[in-house]
N, C-alpha and C positions, 0 to 999 in steps of 0.2 A: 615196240609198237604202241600208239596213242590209242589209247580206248576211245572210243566213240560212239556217241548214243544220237538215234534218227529218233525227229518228232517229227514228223508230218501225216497227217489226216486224208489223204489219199493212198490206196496199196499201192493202185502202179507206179505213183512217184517214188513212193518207196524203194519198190522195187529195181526200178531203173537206176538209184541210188548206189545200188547194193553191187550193181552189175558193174558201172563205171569204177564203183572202191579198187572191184576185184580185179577189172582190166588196168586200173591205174600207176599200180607195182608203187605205192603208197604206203610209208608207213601207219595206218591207222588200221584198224581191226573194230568192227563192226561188233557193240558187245550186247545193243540192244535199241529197240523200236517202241517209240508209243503215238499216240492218233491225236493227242492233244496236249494243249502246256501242262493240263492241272495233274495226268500222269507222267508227262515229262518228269516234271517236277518231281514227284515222285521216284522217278526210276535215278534223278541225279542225288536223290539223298540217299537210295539206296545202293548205289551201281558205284557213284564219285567217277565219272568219267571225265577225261583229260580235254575232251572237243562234243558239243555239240552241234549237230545241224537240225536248226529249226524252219518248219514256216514260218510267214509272218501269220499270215490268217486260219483259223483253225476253231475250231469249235468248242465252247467250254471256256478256253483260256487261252490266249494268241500269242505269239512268239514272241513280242516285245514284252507283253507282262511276265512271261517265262522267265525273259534276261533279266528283269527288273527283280523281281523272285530270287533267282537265282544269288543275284549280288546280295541281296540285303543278309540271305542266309550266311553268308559267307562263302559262297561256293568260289572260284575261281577260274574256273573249266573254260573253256573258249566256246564262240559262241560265232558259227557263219549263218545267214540266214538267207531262207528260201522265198523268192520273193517274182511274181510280173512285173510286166511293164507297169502296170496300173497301181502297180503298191509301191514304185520307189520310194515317195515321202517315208511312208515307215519303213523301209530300208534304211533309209539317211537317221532317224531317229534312233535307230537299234543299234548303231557304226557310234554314235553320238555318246549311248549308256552302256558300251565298252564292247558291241562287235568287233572282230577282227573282219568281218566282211561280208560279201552276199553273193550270192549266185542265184544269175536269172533262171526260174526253170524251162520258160519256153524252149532257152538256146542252147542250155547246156548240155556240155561234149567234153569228151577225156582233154583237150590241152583248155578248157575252161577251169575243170576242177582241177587239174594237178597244180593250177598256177593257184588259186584259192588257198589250198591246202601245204602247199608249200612255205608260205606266209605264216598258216599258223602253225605248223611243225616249227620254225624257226621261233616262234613267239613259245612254244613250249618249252622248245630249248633253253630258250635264257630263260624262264621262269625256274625249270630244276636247276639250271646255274645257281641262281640265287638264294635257291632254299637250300642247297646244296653249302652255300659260304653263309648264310646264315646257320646251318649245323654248327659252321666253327666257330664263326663269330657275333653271338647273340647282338642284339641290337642295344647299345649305350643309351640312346637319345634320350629316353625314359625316364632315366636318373644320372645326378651328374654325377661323377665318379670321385670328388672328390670337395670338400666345403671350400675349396678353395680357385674364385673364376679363373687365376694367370694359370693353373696347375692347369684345371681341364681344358683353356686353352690349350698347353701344350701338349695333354692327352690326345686330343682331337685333329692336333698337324700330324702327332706320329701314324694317328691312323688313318691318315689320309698318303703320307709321304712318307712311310716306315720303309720302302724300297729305294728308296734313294740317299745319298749321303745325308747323314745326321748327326751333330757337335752339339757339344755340352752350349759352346759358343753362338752357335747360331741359332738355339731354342731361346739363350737369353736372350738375344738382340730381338727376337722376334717379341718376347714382352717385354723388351727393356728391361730389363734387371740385372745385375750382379751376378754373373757365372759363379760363383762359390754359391750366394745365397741361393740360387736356382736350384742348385746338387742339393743342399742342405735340406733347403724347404720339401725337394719333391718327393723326398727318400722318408721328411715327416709326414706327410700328407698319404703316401700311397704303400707305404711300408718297405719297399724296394728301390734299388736305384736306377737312373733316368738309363745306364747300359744296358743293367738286367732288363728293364721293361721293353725295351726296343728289341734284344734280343729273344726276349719271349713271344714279341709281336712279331717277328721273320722268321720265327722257328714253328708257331702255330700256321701260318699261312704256307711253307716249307712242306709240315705234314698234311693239310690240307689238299695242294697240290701232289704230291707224292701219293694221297690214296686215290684222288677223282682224276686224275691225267698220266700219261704213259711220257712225259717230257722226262730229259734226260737230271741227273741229279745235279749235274753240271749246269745245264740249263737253269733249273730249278731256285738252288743257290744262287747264282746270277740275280734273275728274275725278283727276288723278295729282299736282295740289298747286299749280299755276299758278294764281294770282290773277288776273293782268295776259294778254290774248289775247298783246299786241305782244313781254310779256316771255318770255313761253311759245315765241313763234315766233323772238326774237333768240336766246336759249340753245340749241333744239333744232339753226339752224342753227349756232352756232357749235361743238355736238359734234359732229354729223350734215356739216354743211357742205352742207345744202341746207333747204330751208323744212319744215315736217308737210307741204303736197300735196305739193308737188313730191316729198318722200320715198314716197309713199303712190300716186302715178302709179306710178314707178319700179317699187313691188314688185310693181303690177298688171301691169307688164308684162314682168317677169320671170316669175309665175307665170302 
């Protein structure tokens, strides 16, 4: 369930809110209510809810400085906002500083919200995807991983193209260079060689999938560059030191 935090300055809109969640068989769960942005705000630093619905107009503090607020703290949360006919412009303005959307209050009815909220359940979705693959795979950009530009060059294809077929030969050609010198150089540069590192990169994205997906191991191996099931499962366990299930029990039973 998406945690979800009401700001609106009217009860009965509130209220009517509360009533359409509960008929809408929606995953979001209602975990709290405030009357304006300045305890909105509040209640998102102390709540960290997943979606907010805000008015636009409101007392104290109004829904677009709320969103504005919200971003600069870092918050992330989603943000639909509640809005007349007579306020669209700030509708359009709040959609512009990273709404996912609005709902009119005069007209709203159970297949108005469910199509709103639908939208932003999918937009939550892939958000925990991502924070989910960055668990595994911090972000490089930052720093380049090695003093040397053709090396992280070719750092930066495998981890774009590490599931598809990849040669010693065809990383050279992609910077022009000498296939021995390639091996040579990248094995000085990064302490390992250009197989091990490819193999560590389909074996991290391997275990990745194996704890956040229920796809088959077969699949799995496939999918991050394994041709071969047998050779998929002799590699994993000779990094890992146990089989794909046998790793994928394991995590089930630690989480």
């Amino acid at each position: 369930m998406w945690r979800t935090l009401i700001v609106e300055d009217e009860q009965h809109a509130r209220a009517s809110l509360r009533k359409l969640f509960k008929k809408a068989d929606i995953p979001f769960e209602i975990i709290g209510e405030a009357v304006n942005g300045e305890e909105g705000l509040q209640l998102i630093r102390e709540l960290q809810p997943d979606v907010v619905i805000s008015d636009i107009f409101m007392p104290v503090m109004d829904g677009v400085r709320l969103l504005q607020l919200t971003r600069e703290e870092g918050y992330e949360c989603r943000f639909v906002m509640l809005t007349a006919v007579s306020e669209f412009e700030y509708a359009r303005q709040a959609v512009e500083h990273g709404a996912s959307g609005y709902l009119m209050k005069l007209s709203l009815d159970l297949p108005g919200l469910k199509q709103a909220m639908e939208k932003v359940s999918a937009e939550l979705a892939k958000m925990e995807k991502l924070r989910r693959a960055d668990k595994w795979f911090p972000d490089k950009s930052a720093k380049q991983p090695t003093d040397h530009p053709e090396m992280n060059r070719i750092i930066a294809y495998i981890e774009e193209h590490f599931a598809e077929e990849i040669t010693l030969k065809s990383l050279a050609d992609f910077i022009r260079m000498d296939a021995s010198y390639v091996s040579d150089l990248f094995k000085k540069k990064t302490g390992t060689t250009l197989i091990h590192y490819i193999q560590n990169r389909r074996i991290q994205a391997a275990k990745m999938l194996l704890t956040e997906t229920e796809r088959t191991v077969s699949d799995i191996g496939h999918s991050v560059g394994f041709e071969n099931d047998n050779y998929f499962i002799k590699i994993f366990k000779r990094w890992c030191g146990v089989t794909p299930n046998e790793y994928r029990k394991d995590q089930k039973f630690v989480l």
